[in-house]
N, C-alpha and C positions, 0 to 999 in steps of 0.2 A: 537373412542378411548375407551379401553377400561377402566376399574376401576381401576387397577394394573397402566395402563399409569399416569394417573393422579394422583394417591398418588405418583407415585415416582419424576413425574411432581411438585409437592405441595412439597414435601419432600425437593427436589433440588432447587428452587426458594426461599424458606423460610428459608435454611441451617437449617433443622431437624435432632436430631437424633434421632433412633432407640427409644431410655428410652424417648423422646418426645413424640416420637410416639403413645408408650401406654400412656402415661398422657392424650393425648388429645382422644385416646379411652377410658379411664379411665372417662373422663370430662360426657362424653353421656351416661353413667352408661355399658360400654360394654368392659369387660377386655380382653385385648389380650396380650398375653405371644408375650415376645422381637424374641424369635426363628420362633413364626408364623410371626411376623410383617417381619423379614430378608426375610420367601417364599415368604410373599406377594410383597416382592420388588424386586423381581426375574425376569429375563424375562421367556416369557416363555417356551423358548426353555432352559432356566436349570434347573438342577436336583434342586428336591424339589420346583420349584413352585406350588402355590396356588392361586388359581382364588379369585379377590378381589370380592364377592356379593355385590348387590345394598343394601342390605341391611347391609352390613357394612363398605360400603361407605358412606353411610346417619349416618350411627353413626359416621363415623371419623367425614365428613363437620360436622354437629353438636358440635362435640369435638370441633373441629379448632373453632368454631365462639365461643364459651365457653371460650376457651385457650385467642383468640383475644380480645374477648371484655368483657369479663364478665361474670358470670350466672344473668339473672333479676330476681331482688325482686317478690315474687308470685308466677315464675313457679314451673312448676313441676320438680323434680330430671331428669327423664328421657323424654327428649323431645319425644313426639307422632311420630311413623314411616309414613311415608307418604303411602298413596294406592297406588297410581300411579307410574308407574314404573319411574325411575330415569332416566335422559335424559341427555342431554350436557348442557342445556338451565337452569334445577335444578342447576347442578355443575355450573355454571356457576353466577349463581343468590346468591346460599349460598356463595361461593369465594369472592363475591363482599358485602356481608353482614359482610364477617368473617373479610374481609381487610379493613371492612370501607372505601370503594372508592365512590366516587362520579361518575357523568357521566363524568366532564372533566377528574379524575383520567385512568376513564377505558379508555377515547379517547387518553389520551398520552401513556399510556402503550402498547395500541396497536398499537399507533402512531412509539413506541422506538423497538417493534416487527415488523415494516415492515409492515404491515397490518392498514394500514387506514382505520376508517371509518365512514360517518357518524354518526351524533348524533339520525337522525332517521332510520338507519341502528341499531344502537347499539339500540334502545328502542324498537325496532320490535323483541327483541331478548328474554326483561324482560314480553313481552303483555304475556297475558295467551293464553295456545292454542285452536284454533278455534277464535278467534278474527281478523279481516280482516285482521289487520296488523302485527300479529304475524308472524315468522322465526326462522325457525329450527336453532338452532347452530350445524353447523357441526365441525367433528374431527379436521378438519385443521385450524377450527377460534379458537377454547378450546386450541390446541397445541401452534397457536401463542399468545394465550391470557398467557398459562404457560409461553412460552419463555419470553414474554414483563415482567412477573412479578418477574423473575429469572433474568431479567436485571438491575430491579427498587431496589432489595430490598436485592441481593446479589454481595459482591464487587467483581465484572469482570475485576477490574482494574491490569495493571501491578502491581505485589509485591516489595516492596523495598525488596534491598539485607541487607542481616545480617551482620552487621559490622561496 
């Protein structure tokens, strides 16, 4: 999946807009003009898309968890970029920090995605890598982890009529 999938994945699950968008890059000290944020939500076979970098996808996740939960008393303005290159397993660890989910949160969601799975499936996912029991998160578990949360947290339901 790439960086672009997943903010717009985040975007549509959370119902964000655009002026959110920058606040929540605004939150991790990294301002991005509303006009860039619309290429970044591009596919990218259209005109004016922009490749989302790992590096400013770690400042959105950042933002979101800032936006979600708070800034903590202490830190620093701008959270530290991480070295390591940004993975599924990253996004997937900061989403569940930003959402405050717990492990039964993440097993019903992906439960409501079609996608069951263990509870020591799902924690092979948060191990660090190189640890015996660590597992990659692939594109397909992140896409149904987006679907389940774009079910939980956005109303899917039929609209009543006006009148």
């Amino acid at each position: 999946m790439t960086n672009n999938d997943v903010l717009r994945g985040v975007r549509y699950a959370l119902a964000l807009s655009t002026a959110t968008l920058a606040e929540i890059f605004s939150l991790s000290g990294q301002t991005v003009a509303q006009d860039k944020i619309i290429s970044l939500l591009k596919k990218d076979e259209e005109e004016g898309f922009i490749a989302c970098t790992d590096a400013l996808m770690e400042d959105f996740l950042s933002g979101l968890i800032i936006y979600k939960r708070g800034r903590q008393e202490g830190k620093p303005e701008r959270p530290a970029q991480s070295v390591e290159p940004l993975t599924n397993n990253t996004i997937l660890k900061k989403l569940r920090i930003a959402m405050i989910l717990q492990e039964g949160d993440m097993l019903a969601i992906l439960q409501q995605a079609g996608n069951p799975v263990s509870k020591s499936e799902l924690s092979a996912l948060f191990r660090k890598a190189g640890h015996k029991n660590y597992k990659e998160c692939g594109d397909q578990f992140l896409r149904n982890f987006l679907k389940g949360l774009a079910l939980r947290y956005r109303d899917t339901g039929p609209r009543p009529s006006p009148g």
